[in-house]
DSSP file (Angstrom, degrees, kcal/mol; ACC not computed):
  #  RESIDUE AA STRUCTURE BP1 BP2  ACC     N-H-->O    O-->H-N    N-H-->O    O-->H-N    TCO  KAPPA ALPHA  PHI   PSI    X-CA   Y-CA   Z-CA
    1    1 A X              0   0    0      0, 0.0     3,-0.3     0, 0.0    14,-0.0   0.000 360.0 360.0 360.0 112.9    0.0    0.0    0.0
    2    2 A X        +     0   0    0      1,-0.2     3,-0.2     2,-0.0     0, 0.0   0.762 360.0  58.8 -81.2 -34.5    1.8    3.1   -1.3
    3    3 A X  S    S+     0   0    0      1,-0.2     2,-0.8     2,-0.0    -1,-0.2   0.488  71.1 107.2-102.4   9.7   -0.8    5.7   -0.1
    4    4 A X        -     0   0    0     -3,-0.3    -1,-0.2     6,-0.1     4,-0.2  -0.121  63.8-158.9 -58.6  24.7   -0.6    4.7    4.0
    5    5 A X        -     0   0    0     -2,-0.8     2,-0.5    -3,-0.2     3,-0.4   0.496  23.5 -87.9 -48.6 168.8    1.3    8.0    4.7
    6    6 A X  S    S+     0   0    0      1,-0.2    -1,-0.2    40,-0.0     3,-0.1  -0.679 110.0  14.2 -90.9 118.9    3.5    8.0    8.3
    7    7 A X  S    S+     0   0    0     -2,-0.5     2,-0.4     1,-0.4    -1,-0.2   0.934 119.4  87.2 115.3  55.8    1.7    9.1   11.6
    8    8 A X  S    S-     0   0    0     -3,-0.4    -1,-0.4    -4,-0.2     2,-0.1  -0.921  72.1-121.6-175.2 149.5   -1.7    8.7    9.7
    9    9 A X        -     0   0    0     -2,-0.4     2,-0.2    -3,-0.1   127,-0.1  -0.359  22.8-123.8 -68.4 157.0   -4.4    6.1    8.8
   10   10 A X        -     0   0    0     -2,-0.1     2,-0.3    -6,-0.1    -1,-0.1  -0.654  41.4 -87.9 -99.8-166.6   -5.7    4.9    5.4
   11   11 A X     >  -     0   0    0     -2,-0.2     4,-2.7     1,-0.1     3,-0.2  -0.503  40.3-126.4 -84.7 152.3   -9.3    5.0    4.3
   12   12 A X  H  > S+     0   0    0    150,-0.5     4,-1.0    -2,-0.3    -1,-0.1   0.828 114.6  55.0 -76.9 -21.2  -11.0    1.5    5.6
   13   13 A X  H  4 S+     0   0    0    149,-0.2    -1,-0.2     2,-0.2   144,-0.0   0.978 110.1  50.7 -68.1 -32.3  -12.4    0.7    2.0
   14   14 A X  H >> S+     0   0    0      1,-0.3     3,-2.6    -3,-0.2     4,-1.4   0.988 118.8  38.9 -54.9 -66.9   -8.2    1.2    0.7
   15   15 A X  H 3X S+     0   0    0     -4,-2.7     4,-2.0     1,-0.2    -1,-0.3   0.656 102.1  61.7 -68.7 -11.5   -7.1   -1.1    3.3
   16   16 A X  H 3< S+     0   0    0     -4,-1.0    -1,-0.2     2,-0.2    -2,-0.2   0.364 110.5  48.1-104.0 -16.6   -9.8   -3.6    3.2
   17   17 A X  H X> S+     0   0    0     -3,-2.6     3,-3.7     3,-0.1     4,-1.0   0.738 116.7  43.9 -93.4 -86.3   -8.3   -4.1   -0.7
   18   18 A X  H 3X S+     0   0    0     -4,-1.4     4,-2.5     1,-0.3    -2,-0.2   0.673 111.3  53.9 -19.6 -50.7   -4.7   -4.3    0.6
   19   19 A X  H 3X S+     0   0    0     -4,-2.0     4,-1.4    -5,-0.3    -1,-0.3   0.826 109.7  42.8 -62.3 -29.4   -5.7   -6.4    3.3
   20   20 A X  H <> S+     0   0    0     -3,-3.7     4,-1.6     2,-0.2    -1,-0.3   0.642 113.7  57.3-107.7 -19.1   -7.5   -9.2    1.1
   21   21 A X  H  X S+     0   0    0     -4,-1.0     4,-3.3     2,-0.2     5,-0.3   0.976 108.5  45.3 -57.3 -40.3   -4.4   -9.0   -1.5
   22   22 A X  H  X S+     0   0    0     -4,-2.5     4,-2.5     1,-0.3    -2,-0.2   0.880 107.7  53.1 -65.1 -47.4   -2.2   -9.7    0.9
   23   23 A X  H  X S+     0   0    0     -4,-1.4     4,-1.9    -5,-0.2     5,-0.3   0.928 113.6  46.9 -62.1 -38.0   -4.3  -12.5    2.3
   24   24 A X  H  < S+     0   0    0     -4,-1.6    -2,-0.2     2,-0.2     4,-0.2   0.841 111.4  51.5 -75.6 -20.3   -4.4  -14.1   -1.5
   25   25 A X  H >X S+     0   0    0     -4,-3.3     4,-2.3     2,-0.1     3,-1.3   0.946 111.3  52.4 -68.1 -47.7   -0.4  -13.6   -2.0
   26   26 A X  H 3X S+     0   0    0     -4,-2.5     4,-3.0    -5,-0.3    -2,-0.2   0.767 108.9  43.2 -28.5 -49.1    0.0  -15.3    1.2
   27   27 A X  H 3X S+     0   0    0     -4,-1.9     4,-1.1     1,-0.2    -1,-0.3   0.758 115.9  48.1 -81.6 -24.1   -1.8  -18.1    0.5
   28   28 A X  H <4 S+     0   0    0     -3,-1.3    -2,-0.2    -5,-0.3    -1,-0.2   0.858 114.5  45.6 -83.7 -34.7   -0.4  -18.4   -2.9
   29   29 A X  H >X S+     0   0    0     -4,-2.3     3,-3.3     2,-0.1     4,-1.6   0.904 111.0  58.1 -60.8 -61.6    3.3  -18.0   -1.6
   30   30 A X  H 3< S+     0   0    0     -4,-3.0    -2,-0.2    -5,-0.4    -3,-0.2   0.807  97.5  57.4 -57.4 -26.4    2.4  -20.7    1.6
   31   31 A X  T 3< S+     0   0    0     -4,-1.1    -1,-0.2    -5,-0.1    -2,-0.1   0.641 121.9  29.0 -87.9  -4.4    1.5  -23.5   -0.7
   32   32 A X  T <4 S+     0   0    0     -3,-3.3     2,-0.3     1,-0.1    -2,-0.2   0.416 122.1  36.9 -93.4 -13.9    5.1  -23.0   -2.2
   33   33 A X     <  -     0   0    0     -4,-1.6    -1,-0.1    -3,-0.1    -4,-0.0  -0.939  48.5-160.8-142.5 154.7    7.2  -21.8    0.2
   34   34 A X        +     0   0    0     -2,-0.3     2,-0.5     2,-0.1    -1,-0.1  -0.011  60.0 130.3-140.8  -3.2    7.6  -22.3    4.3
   35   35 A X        -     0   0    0     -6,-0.1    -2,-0.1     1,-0.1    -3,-0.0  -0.434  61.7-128.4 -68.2 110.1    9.4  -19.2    4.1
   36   36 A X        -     0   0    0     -2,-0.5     2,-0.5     1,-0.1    -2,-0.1  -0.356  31.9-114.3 -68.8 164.3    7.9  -16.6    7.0
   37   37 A X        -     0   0    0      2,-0.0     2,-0.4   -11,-0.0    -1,-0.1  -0.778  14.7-136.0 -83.2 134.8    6.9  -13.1    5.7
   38   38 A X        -     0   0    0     -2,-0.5     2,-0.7     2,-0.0    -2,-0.0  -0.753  16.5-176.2-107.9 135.9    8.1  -10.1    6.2
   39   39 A X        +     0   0    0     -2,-0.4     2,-0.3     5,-0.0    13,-0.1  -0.916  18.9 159.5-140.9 116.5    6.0   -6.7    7.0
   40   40 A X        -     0   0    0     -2,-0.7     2,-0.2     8,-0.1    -2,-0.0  -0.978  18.4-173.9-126.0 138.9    8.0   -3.7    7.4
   41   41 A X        -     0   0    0     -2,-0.3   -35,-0.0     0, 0.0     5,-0.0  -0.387  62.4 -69.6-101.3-163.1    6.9    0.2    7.0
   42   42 A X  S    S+     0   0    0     -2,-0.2   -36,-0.0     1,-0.2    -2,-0.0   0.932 130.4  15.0 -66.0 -43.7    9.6    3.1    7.2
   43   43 A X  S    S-     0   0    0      0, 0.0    -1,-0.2     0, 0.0     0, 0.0   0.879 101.7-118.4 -84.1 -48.2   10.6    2.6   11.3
   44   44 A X  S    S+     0   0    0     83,-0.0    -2,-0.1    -4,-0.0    -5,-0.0   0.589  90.6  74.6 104.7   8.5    9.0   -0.5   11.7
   45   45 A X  S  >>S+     0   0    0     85,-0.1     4,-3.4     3,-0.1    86,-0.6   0.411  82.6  41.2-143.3 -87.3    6.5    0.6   14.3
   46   46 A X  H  >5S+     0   0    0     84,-0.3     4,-1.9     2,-0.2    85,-1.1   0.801 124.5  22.3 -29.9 -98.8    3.3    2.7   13.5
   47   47 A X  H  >5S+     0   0    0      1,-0.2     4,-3.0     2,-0.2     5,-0.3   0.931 124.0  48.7 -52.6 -55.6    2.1    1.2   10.3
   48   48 A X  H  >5S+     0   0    0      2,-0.2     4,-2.1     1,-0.2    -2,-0.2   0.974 109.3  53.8 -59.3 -50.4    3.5   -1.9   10.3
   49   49 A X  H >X5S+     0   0    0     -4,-3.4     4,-2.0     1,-0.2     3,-0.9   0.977 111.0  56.2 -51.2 -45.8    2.1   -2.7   14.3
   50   50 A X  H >X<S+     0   0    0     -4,-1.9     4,-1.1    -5,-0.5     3,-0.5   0.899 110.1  35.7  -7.6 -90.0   -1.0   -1.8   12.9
   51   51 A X  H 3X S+     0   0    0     -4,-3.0     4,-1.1     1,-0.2    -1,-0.3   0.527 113.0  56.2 -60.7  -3.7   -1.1   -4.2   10.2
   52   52 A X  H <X S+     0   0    0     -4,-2.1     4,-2.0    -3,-0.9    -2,-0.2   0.813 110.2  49.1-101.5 -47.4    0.3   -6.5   12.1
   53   53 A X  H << S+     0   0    0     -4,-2.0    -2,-0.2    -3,-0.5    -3,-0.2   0.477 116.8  40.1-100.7 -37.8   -2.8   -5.9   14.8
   54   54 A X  H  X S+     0   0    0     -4,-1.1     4,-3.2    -5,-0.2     5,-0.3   0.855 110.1  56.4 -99.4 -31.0   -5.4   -6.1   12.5
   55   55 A X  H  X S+     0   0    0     -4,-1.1     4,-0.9     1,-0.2    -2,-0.2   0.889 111.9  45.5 -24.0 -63.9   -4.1   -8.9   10.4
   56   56 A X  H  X S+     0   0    0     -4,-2.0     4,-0.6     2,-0.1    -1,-0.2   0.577 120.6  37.7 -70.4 -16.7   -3.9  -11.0   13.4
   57   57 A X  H >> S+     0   0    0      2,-0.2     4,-3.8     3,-0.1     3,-1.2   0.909 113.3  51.8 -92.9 -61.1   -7.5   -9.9   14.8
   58   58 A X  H 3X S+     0   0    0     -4,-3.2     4,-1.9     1,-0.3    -3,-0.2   0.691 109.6  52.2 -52.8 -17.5   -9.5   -9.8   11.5
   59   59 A X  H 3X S+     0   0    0     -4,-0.9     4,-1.1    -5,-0.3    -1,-0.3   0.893 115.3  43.3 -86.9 -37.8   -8.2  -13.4   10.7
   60   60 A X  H <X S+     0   0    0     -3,-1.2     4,-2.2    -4,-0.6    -2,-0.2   0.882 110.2  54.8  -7.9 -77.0   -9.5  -14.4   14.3
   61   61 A X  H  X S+     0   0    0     -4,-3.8     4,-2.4     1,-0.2     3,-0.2   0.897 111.4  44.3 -50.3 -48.1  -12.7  -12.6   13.8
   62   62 A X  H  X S+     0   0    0     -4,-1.9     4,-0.9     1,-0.2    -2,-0.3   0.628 109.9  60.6 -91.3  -2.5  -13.3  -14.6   10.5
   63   63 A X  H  X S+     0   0    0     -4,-1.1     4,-1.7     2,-0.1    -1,-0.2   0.744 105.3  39.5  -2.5 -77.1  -12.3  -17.5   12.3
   64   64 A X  H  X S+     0   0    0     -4,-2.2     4,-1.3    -3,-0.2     3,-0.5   0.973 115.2  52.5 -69.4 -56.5  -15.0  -17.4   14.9
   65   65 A X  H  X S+     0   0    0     -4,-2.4     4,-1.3     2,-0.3    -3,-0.2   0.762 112.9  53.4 -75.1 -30.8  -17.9  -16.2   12.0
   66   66 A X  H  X S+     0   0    0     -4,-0.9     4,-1.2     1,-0.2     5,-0.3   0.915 111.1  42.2 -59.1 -39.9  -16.3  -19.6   10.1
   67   67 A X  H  X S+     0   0    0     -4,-1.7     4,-1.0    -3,-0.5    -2,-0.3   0.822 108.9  62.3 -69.0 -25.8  -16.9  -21.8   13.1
   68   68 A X  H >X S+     0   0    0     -4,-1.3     3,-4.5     1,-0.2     4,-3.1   0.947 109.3  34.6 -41.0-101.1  -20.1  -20.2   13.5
   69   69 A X  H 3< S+     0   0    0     -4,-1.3    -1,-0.2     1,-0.3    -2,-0.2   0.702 109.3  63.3 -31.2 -16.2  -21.7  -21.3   10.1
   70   70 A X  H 3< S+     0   0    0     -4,-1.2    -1,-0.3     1,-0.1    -2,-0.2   0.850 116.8  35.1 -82.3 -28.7  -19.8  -24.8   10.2
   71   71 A X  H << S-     0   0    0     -3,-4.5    -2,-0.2    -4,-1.0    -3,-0.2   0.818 110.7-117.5 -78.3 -31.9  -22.2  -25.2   13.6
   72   72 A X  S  < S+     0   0    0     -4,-3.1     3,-0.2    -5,-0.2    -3,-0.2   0.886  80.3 125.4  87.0  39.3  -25.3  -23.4   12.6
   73   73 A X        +     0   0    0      1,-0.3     2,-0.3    -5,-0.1    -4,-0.1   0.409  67.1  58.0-115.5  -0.3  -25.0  -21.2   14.9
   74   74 A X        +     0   0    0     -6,-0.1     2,-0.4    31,-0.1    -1,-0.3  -0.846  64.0 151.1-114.2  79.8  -25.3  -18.3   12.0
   75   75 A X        -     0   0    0      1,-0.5    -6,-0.0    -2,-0.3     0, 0.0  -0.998  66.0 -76.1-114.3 107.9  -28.8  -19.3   10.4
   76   76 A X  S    S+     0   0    0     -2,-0.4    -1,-0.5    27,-0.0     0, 0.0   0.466 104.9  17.4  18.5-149.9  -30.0  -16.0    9.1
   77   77 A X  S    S-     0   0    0     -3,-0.1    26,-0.1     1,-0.1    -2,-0.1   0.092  75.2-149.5 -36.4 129.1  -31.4  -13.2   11.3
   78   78 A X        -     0   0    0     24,-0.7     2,-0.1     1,-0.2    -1,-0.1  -0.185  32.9 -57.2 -79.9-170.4  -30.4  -13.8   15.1
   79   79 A X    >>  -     0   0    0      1,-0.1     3,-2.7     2,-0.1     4,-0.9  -0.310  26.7-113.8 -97.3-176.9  -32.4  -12.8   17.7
   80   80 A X  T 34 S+     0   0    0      1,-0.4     4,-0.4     2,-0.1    -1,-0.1   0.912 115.9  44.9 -62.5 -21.0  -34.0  -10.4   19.4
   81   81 A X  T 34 S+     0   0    0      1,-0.2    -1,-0.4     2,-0.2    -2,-0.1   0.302  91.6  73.2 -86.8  19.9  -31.8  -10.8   22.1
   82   82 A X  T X4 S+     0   0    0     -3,-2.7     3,-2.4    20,-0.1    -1,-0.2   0.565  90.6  66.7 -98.0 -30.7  -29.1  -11.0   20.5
   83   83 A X  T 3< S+     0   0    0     -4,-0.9    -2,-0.2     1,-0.3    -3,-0.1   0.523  94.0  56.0 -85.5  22.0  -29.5   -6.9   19.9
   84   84 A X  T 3  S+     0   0    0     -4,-0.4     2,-0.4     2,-0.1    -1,-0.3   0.327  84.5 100.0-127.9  28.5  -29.1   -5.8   23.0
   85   85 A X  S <  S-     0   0    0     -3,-2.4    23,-0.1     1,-0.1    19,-0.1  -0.991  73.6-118.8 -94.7 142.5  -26.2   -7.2   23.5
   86   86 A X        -     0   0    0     -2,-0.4     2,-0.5     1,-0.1    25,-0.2   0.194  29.3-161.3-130.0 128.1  -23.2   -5.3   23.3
   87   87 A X    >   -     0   0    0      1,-0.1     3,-3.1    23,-0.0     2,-2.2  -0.923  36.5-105.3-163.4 149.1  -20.5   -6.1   20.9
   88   88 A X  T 3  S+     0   0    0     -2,-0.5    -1,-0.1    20,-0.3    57,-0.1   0.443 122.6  42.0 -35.7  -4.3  -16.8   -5.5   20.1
   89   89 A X  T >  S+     0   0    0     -2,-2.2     3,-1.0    56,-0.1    -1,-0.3   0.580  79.0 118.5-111.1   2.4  -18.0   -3.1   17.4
   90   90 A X  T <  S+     0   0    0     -3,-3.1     8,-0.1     1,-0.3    10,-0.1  -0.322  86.7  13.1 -74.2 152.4  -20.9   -1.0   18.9
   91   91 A X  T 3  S+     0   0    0      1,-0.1    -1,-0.3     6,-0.1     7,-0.2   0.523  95.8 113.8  53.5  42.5  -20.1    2.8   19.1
   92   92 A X    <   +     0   0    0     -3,-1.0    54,-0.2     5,-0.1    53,-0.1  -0.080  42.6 111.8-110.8  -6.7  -17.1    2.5   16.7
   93   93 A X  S    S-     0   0    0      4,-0.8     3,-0.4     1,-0.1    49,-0.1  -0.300  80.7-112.4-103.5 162.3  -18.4    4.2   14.1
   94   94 A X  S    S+     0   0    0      1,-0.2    -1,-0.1    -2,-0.1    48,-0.0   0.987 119.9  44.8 -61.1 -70.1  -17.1    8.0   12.8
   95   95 A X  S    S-     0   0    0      1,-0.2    -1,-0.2    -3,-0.0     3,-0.1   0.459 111.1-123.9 -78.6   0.1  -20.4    9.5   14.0
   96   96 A X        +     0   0    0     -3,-0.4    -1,-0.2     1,-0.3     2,-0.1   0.491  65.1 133.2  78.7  -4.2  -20.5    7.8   17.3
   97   97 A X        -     0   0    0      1,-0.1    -4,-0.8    -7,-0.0    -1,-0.3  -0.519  63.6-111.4 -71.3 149.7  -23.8    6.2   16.8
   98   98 A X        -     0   0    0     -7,-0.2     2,-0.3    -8,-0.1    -8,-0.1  -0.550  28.2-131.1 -74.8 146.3  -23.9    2.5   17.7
   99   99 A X        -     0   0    0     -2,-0.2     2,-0.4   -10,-0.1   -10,-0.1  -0.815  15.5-147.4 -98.2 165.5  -24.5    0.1   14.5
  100  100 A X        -     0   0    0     -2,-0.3     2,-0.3   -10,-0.1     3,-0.1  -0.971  15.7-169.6-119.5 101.3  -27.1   -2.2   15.2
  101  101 A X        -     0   0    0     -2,-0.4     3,-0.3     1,-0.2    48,-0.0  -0.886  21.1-159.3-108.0 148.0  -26.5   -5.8   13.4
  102  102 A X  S    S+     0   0    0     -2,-0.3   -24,-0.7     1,-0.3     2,-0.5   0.807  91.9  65.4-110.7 -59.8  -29.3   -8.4   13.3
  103  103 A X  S    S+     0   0    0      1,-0.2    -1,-0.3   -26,-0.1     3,-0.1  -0.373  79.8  82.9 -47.1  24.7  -26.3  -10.8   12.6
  104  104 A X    >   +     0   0    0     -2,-0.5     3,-3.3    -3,-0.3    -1,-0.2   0.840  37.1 105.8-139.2 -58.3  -24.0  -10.8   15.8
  105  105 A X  T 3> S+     0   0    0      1,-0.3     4,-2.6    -3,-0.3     5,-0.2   0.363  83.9  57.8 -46.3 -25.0  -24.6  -12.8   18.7
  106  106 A X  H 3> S+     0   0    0      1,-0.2     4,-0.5     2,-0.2    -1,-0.3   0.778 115.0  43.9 -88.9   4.2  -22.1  -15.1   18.2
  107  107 A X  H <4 S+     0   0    0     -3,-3.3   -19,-0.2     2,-0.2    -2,-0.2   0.883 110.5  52.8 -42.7 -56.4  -19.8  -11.9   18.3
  108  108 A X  H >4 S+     0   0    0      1,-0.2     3,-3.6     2,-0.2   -20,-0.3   0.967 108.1  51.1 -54.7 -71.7  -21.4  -10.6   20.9
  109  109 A X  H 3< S+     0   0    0     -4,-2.6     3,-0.4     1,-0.3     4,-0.2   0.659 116.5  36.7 -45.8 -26.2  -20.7  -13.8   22.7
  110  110 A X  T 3< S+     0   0    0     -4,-0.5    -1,-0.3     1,-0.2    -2,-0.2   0.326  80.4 108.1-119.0  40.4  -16.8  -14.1   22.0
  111  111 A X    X   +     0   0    0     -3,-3.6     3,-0.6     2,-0.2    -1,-0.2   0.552  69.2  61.6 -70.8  -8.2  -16.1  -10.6   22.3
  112  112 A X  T 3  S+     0   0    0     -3,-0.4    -1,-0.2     1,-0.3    -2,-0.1   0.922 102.2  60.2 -92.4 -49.4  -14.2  -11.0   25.7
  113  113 A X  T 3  S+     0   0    0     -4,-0.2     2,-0.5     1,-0.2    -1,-0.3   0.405  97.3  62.7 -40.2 -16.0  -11.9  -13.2   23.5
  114  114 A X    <   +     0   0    0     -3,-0.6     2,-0.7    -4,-0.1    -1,-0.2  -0.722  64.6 166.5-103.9  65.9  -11.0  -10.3   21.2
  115  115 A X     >  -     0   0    0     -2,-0.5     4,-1.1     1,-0.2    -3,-0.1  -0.686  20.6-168.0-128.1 114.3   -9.3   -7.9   23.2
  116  116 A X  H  > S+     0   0    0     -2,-0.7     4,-1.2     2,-0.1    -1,-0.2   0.995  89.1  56.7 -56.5 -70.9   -7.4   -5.1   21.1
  117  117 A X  H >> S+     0   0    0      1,-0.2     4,-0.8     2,-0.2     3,-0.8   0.810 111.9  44.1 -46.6 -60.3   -5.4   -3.6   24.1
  118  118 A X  H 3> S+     0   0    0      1,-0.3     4,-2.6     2,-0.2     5,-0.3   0.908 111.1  54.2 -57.7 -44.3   -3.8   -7.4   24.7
  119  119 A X  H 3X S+     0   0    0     -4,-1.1     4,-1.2     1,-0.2    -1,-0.3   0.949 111.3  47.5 -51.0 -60.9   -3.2   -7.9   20.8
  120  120 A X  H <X S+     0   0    0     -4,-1.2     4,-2.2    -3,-0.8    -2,-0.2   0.768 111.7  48.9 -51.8 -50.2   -1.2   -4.5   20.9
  121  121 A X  H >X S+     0   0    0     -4,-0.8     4,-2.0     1,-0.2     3,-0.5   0.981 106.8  53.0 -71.4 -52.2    0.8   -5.4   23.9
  122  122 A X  H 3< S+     0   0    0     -4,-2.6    -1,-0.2     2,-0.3    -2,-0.2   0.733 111.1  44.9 -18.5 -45.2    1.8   -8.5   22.8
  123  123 A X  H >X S+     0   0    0     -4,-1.2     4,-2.0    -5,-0.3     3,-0.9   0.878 108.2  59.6 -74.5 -39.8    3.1   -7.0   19.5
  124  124 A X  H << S+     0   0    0     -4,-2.2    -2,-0.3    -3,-0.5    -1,-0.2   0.836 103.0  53.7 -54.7 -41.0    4.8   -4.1   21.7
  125  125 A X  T 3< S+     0   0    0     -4,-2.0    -1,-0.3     1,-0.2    -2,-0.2   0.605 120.9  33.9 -87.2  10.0    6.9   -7.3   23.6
  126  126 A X  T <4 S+     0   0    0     -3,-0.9    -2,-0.2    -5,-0.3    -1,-0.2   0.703 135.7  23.7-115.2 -33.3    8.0   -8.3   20.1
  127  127 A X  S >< S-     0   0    0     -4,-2.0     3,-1.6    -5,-0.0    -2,-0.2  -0.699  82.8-132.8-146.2  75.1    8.2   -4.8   18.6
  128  128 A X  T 3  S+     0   0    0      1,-0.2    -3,-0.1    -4,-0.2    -4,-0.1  -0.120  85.9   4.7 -21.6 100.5    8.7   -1.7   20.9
  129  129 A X  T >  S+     0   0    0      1,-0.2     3,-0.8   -84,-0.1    -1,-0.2   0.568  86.9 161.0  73.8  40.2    6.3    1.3   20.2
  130  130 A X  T <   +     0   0    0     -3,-1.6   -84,-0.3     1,-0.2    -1,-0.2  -0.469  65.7  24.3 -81.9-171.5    4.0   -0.4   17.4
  131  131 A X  T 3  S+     0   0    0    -85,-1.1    -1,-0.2   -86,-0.6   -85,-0.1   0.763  84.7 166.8 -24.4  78.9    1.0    0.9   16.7
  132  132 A X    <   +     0   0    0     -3,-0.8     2,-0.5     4,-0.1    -1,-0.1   0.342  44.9  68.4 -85.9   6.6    2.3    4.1   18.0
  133  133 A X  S >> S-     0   0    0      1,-0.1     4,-1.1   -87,-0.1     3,-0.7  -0.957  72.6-137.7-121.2 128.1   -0.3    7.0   17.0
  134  134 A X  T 34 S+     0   0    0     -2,-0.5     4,-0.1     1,-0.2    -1,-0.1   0.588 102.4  62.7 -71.2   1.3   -3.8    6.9   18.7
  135  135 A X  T 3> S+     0   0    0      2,-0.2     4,-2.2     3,-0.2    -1,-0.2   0.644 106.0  43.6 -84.1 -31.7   -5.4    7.6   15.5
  136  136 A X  T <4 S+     0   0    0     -3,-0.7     4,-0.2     1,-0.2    -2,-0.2   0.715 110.0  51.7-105.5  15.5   -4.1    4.6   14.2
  137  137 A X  T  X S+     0   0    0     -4,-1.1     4,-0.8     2,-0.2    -1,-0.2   0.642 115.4  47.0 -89.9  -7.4   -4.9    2.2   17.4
  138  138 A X  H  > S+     0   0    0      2,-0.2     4,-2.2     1,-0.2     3,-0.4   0.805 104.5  62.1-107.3 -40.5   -8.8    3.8   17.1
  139  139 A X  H  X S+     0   0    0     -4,-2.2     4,-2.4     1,-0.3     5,-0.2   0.727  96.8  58.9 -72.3 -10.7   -8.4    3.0   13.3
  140  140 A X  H  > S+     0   0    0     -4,-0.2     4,-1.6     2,-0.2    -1,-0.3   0.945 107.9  41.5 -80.1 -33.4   -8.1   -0.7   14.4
  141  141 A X  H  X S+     0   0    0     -4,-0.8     4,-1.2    -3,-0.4     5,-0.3   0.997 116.9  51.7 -67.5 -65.9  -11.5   -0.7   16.1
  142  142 A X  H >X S+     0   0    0     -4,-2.2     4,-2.9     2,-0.2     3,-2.5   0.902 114.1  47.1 -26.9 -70.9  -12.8    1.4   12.9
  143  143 A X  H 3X S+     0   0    0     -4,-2.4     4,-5.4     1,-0.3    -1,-0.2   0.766 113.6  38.1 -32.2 -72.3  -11.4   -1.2   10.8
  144  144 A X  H 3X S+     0   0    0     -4,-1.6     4,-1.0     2,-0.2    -1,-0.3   0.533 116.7  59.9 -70.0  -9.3  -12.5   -4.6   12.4
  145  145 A X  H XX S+     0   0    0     -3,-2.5     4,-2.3    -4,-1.2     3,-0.7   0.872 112.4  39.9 -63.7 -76.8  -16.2   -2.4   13.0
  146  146 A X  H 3X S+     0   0    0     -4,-2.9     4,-2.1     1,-0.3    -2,-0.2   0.950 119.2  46.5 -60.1 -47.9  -16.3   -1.9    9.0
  147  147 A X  H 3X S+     0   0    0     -4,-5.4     4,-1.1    -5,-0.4    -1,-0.3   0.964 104.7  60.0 -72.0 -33.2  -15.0   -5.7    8.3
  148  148 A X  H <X S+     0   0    0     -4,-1.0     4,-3.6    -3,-0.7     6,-0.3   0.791 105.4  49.8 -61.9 -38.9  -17.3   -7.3   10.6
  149  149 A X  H  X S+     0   0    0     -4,-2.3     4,-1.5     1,-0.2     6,-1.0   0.964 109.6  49.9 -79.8 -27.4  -20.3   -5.9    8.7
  150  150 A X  H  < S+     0   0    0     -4,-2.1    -2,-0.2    -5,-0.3    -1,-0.2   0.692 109.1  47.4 -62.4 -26.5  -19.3   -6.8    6.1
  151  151 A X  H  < S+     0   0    0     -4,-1.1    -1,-0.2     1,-0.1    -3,-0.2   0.742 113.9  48.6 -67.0 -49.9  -18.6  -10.2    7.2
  152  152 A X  H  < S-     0   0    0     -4,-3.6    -2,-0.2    -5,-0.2    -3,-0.1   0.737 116.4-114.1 -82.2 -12.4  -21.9  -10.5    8.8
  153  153 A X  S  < S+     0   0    0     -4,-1.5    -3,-0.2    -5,-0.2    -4,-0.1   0.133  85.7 115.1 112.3 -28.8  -23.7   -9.1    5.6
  154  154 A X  S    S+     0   0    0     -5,-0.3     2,-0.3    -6,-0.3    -4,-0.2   0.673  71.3  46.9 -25.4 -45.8  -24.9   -5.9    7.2
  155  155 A X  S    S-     0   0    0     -6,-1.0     2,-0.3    -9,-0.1    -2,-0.1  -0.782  83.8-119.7-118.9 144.6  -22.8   -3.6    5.1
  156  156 A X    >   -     0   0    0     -2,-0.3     3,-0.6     1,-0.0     2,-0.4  -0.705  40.8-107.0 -66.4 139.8  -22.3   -3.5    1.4
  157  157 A X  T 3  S-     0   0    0     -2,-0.3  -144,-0.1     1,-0.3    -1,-0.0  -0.612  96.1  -3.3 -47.9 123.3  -18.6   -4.0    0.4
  158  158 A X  T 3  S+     0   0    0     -2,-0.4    -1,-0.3     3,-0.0     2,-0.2   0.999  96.0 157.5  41.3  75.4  -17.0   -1.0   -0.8
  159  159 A X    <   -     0   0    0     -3,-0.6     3,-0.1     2,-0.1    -4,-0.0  -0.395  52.0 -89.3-109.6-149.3  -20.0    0.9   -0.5
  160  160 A X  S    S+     0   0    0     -2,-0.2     2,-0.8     1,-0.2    -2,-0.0   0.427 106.2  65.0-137.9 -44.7  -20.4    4.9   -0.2
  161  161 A X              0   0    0      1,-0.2    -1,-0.2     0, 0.0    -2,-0.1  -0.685 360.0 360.0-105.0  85.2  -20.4    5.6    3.4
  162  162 A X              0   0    0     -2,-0.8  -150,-0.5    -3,-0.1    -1,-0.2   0.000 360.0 360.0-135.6 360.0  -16.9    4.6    4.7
């Protein structure tokens, strides 16, 4: 991604292409090669803990939403009780409104398992000051907000309002 500038976020639709090349070289590289990958920005800290932060979460998150659907535990609309519980993406949004997804509960339900802060320190005992701008540790909640509808069906992909 050329257009990531230092100290600064991209736009979530930008990264949300970057993010899913990256997952399809990967995959295309790993079925040749045993070789780890390497993800470096200009220091090494801002951008890269970043990607590094959401990589590791959003692959998690679609994780859990696969095991969902292999179980049946994602059969269309949940319930009403499922929307008033609280989940890792409510009030995440640029305008501060909560989204309300009809899809969630088994979010809701492993959101204590998805803990940003921990993910960050963790990367911090491997890599000293990563994600090091609070704009771009708040873009990681944006982010995984914006992929999770999308995941759950809620949101168009690349649509208008991001």
């Amino acid at each position: 991604m050329t257009s990531w500038s230092d100290f600064m976020v991209p736009r979530k639709d930008d990264f949300s292409i970057f993010l899913r090349k990256y997952w399809d070289d990967l995959a295309s590289v790993s079925s040749r090669s045993s070789v780890p990958v390497m993800v470096h920005c200009s220091a090494g800290v801002g951008r890269t803990g970043t990607f590094i932060a959401i990589d590791m979460l959003a692959r998690y998150i679609r994780s859990l939403m696969l095991s969902a659907k292999q179980n049946g535990l994602m059969n269309g609309k949940d319930s009403e009780e499922s929307i008033l519980n609280e989940a890792i993406y409510a009030n995440l949004t640029d305008s501060g409104k909560s989204i309300l997804l009809q899809n969630r509960s088994t979010l809701a339900k492993c959101a204590s398992n998805i803990d940003v802060f921990q993910t960050i320190l963790w990367i911090r005992s491997q890599r000293m000051k990563a994600v090091e701008q609070d704009t771009q540790y708040i873009f990681i909640f944006d982010f995984l907000s914006y992929y999770i509808q999308h995941l759950t069906g809620e949101a168009e992909m690349f649509d208008d309002n991001v």
